[in-house]
C-alpha positions, 0 to 999 in steps of 0.5 A: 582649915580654910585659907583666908585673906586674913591668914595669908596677910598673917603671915606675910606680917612676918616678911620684913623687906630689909631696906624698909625694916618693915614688915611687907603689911605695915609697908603697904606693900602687899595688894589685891590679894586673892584666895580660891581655896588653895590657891593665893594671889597678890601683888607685892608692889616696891615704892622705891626702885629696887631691881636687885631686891625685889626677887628675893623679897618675893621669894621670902613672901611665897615662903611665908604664905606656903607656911600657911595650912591648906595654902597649895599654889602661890602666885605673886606679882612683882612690880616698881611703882614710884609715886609723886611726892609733895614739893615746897608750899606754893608750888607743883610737880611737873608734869612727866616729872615725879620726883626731883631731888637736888644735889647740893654743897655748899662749897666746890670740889668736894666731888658733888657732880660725881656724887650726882651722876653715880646716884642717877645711874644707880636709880637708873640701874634698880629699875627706876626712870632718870633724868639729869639736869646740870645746873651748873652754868659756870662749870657745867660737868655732866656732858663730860661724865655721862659721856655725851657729844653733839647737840640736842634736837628741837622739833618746835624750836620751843621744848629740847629734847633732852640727850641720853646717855648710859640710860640717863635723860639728861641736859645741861648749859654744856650742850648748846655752847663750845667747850671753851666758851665761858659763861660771863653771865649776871645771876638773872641771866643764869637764873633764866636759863636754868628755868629755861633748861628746866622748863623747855625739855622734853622729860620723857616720864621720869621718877626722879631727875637729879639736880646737879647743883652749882656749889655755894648759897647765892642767889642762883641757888636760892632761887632754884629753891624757891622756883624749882618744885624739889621733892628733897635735897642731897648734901655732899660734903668731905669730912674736912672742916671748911667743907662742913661749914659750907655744907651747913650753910646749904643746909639752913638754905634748903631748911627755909624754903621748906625742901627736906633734907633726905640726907648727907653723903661723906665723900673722901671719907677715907683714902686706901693707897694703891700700892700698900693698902695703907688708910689715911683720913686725908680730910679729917675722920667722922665730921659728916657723921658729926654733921648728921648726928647734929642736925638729927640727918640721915647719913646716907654713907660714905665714899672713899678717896679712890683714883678710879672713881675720878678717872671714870667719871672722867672717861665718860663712864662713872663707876655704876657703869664702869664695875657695876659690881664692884664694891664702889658701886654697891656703895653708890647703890645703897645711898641711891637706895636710901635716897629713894626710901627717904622720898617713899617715906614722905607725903604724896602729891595730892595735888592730881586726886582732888576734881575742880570745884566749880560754883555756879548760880543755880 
């Protein structure tokens, strides 16, 4: 029996990639499949960054096609490839910026700019090119988290260069002031500067930048909104009550200027004592869950009420680099994944495909 691009994507129908829960055809993963006459060849090609899958997806798929009658050698070729999607009606995708996905709630400490920092360095740790921009003018949080000193370089003295830490591209108000200097600015001036901060940077091709939002839904937030082209947002809330109006509130935003919701994450979910293991739903039990169910949202996961991930965001080393195997930063990993499938899942920018359309008197 002959071997054919039609019986080797047969049984690749069969493969199902576990974060999809589709099978690797229907995904669309599978490309340039080649047969010369026992030997097949093809591309399996990711959509989100998925570094710690990949190799066990691509063997399950050279499994399958070896089931196949007079199929000898199989050779794949395993790659990430991240693609532009469509922002709000009105605006375009940056250039060197693919992805941007803002990180909002719509009320302070409930652990939002942990949350955003854990989730660009588990992007960034599944293969995956990150940047981060802190939009917290008042309270600016991520030079501390991401461990990162000095000042950034200009070589023009137009576009910054943004800082790096643990891998991530990053830049914040907190880079060009004093520790101690207070930012007593009107919402124009705030509003400028974050453009400014968003707009004068040199990003270096990034798949995704992750927004770190400043809490509540005023007038900075709305005009980021409108102004900066966000793939999808990201609400964080804890289970407790007057977090969740808020949260909802952040929510209706993002909803009328059209950026999709790609899901919520519940912090504090749960709290476990260190000392006897005894667990308490400090903030409430199941309200993010309640929320999601609700607004028909995707609940990305939960996170618990844990000492360790507060002291090493603050040591400048957040939990996906301080235990990069430990059960925290699985859990940053999964919702990080399922961030990027949400984003995987949307409408591509199409913008960059159609040529000009010039009309001249002939």
């Amino acid at each position: 029996m002959s071997v054919s691009a039609d019986t080797v994507r047969d049984a690749l129908r069969g493969v199902i990639d576990p974060n999809l829960n589709k099978d690797l055809i229907t995904a669309k993963l599978i490309k340039n499949i080649q047969v010369d006459g026992g030997d097949v060849s093809f591309d399996l090609e990711l959509s989100y960054p998925g570094k710690s899958q990949i190799d066990s997806i691509r063997k399950s798929a050279i499994a399958a096609v070896r089931t196949v009658a007079g199929v000898e050698n199989v050779s794949v070729n395993a790659s990430i490839k991240i693609l532009t999607h469509a922002v709000q009606r009105g605006l375009k995708p940056m250039p060197n910026v693919k992805n941007i996905i803002a990180v909002a709630s719509g009320k302070g400490g409930v652990g939002k700019s942990t949350t955003a920092v854990n989730l660009a360095l588990a992007l960034s740790a599944e293969g995956a090119r990150v940047g981060m921009l802190d939009a917290d003018i008042y309270g600016p949080s991520q030079p501390t988290m991401l461990g990162i000193t000095g000042r950034p370089q200009s070589a023009d003295g137009q576009i910054i260069d943004p800082m790096e830490g643990h891998n991530i591209q990053a830049m914040s108000i907190g880079f060009l002031i004093d520790e101690d200097t207070p930012m007593v600015w009107r919402g124009p001036m705030v509003t400028s500067a974050l453009e400014q901060l968003l707009k004068q940077t040199n990003w270096q091709d990034l798949d995704y930048l992750i927004v770190d939002m400043p809490p509540g839904t005023g007038d900075i937030q709305l005009t980021l909104s409108q102004k900066v082209p966000v793939t999808g947002a990201v609400i964080v809330t804890t289970p407790q009550d007057i977090a969740l109006l808020d949260a909802r509130k952040g929510l209706k935003m993002f909803e009328k200027v059209g950026v999709p919701i790609l899901g919520l994450v519940e912090n504090m979910a749960i709290h476990v004592c260190t000392n006897c293991g005894h667990q308490e739903h400090i903030f409430g039990e199941g309200g993010g869950q309640k929320m999601a169910q609700d607004y028909n949202l995707h609940y990305l996961g939960g996170l618990p009420l844990d000492i360790r991930i507060r002291q090493q965001a603050d040591s400048g080393k957040p939990t996906v680099v301080a235990e990069p195997d430990g059960v925290l930063a699985k859990t940053y990993k999964e919702i990080a994944r399922k961030v990027a499938i949400r984003i995987a899942e949307q409408s591509k920018d199409m913008s960059l495909k159609f040529p000009s359309i010039v009309v001249q008197n002939t």
